[in-house]
C-alpha positions in Angstrom: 0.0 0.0 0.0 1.6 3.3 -0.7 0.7 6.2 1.1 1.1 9.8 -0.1 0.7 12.2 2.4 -1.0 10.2 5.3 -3.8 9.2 2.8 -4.2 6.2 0.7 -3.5 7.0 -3.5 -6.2 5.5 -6.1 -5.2 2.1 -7.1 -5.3 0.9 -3.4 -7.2 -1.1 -1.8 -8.5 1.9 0.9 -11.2 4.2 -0.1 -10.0 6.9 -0.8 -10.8 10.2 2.2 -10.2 13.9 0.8 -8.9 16.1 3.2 -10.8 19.0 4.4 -9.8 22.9 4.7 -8.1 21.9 7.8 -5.7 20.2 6.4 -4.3 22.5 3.7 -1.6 23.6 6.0 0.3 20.6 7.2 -0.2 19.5 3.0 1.2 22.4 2.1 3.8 22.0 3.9 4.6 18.7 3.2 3.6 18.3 -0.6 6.7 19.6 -3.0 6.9 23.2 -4.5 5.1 24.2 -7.5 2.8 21.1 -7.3 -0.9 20.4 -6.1 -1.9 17.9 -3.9 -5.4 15.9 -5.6 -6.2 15.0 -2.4 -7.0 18.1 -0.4 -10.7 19.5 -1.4 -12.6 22.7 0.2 -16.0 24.2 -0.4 -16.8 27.8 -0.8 -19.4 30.5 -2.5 -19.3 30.0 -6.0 -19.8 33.8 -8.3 -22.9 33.3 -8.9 -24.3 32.3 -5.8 -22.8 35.6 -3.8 -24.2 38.0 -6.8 -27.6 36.0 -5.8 -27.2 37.0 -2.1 -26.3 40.1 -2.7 -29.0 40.7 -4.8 -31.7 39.9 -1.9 -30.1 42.0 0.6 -29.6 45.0 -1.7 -33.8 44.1 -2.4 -34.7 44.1 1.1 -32.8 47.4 2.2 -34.1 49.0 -0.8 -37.6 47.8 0.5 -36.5 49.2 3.6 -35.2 52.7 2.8 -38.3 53.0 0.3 -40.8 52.9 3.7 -39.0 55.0 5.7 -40.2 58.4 4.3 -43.9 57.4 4.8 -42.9 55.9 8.0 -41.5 59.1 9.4 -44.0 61.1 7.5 -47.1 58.9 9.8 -44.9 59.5 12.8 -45.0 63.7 12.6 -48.9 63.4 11.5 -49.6 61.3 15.0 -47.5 63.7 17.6 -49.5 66.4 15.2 -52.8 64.9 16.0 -52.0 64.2 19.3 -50.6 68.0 20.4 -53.5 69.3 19.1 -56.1 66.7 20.8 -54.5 68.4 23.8 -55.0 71.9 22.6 -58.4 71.1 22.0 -58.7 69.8 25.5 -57.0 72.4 27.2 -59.7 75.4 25.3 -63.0 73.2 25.6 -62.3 73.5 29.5 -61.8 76.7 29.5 -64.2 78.3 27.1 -66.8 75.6 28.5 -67.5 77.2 31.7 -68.0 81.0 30.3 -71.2 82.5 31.6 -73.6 82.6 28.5 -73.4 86.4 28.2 -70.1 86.2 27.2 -70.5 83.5 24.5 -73.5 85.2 22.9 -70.6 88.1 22.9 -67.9 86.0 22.0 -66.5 87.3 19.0 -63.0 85.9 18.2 -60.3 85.1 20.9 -56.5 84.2 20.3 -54.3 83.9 18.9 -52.8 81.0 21.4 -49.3 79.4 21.8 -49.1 76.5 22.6 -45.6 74.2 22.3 -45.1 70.8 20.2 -46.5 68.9 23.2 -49.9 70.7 23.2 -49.0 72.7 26.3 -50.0 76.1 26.5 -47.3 78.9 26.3 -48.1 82.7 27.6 -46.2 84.3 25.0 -45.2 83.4 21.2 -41.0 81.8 22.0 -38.3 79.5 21.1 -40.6 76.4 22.2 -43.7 77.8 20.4 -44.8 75.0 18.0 -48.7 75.8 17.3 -51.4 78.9 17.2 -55.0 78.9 18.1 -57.9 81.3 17.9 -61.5 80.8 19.1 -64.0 82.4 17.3 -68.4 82.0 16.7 -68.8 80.9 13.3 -71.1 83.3 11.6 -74.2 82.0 9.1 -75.4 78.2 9.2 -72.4 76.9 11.3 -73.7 78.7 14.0 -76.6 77.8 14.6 -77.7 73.9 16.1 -80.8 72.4 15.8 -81.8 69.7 18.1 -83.3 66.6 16.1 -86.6 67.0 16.3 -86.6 70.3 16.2 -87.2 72.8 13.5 -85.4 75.8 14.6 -82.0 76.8 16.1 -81.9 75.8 19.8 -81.2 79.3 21.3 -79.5 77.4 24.1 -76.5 75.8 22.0 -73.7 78.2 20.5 -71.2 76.3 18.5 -67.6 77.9 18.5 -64.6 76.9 15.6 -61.1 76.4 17.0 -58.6 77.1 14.1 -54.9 75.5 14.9 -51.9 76.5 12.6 -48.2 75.2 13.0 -47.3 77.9 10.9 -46.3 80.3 13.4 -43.8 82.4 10.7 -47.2 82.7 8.8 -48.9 85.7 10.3 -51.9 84.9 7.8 -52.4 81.3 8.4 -55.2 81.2 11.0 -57.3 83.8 8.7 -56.3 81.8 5.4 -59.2 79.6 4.1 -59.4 75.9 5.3 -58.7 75.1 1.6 -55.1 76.1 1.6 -54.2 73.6 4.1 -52.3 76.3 6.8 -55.1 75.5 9.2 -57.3 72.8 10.6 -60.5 73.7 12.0 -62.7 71.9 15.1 -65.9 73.0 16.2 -67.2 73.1 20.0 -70.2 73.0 21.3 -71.6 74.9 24.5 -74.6 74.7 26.0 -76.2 77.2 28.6 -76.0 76.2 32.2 -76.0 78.9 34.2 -78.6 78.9 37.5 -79.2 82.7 37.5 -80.9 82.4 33.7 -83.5 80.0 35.1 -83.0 78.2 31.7 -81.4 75.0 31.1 -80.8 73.3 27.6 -84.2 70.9 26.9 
């Protein structure tokens, strides 16, 4: 039997074993210059299966990078919606409460700063992320009719908050709604107070 190596040759009577990547350096070193040993065999990532893999990762961050616009886009139009839940909040209960005098007086009220958290601010600064103004919205919008009813309820006013977070844009509360500086929100107020004697049916 003639052994080459520490392995069997073909022609033998042994079956012949390969030798694996682990072995490359003790045949290297004991195989003569400039020749190649038959025997030792290791497996690798052929070209076209690395261009494959390439090719589905380079898909999937594309995939990835293509979402995150919208992504971050969704992200600012929730905080939006949320600050201005709060601003909503924070005017309902206060302009609520008004003795009914002063809503049939109302008028228009504001502007209001208020910061990107929906807080309110006492004066237009650094923090200052949204405006508001409170005003009675004149012709149909102003008047509520109960169902069942067939004229106004003179003991409902409905008001119209405007909220802009263009604060650089000294015209964006009094723009129209179309232009999309502004949103608007309406409020409700009923007449409570004891001194009228009246109370909303």
């Amino acid at each position: 039997m003639r052994i080459v190596n520490g392995f069997p040759v073909p022609g033998s009577r042994f079956p012949v074993r390969l030798a694996d990547c682990s072995s490359l350096g003790w045949a290297s070193q004991n195989q003569e210059p400039g020749t190649r040993n038959p025997l030792t065999k290791c497996s690798a990532f052929t070209l076209a299966e690395t261009l494959f893999a390439m090719a589905i990762v380079s898909f999937a961050l594309l995939t990835i990078i293509g979402l995150m616009p919208s992504a971050l886009d969704e992200l600012r139009q929730s905080e939006r919606r949320a600050a201005e839940a709060r601003i909503l909040q924070s005017l309902a209960a206060e302009y609520e409460l008004l003795p009914w005098r002063e809503i049939k007086n109302f008028g228009r009220r504001g502007p209001f700063y208020f910061d990107e958290a929906g807080l309110k601010r006492l004066n237009i600064d650094e923090t200052t992320r949204y405006q508001a103004q409170i005003e009675v919205p004149t012709g149909r919008l102003a008047e509520l009719t109960l169902p069942g009813e067939t004229n106004p309820s003179p003991y409902l006013k409905q008001l119209r908050i405007s909220i802009t977070d263009r604060i650089q844009d000294a015209g964006a509360l009094g723009s129209d709604i179309d232009q999309g500086k502004r949103r608007e929100y309406y409020l409700v107020v009923a007449m409570h107070d004891a001194d009228q004697g009246e109370v909303p049916p």
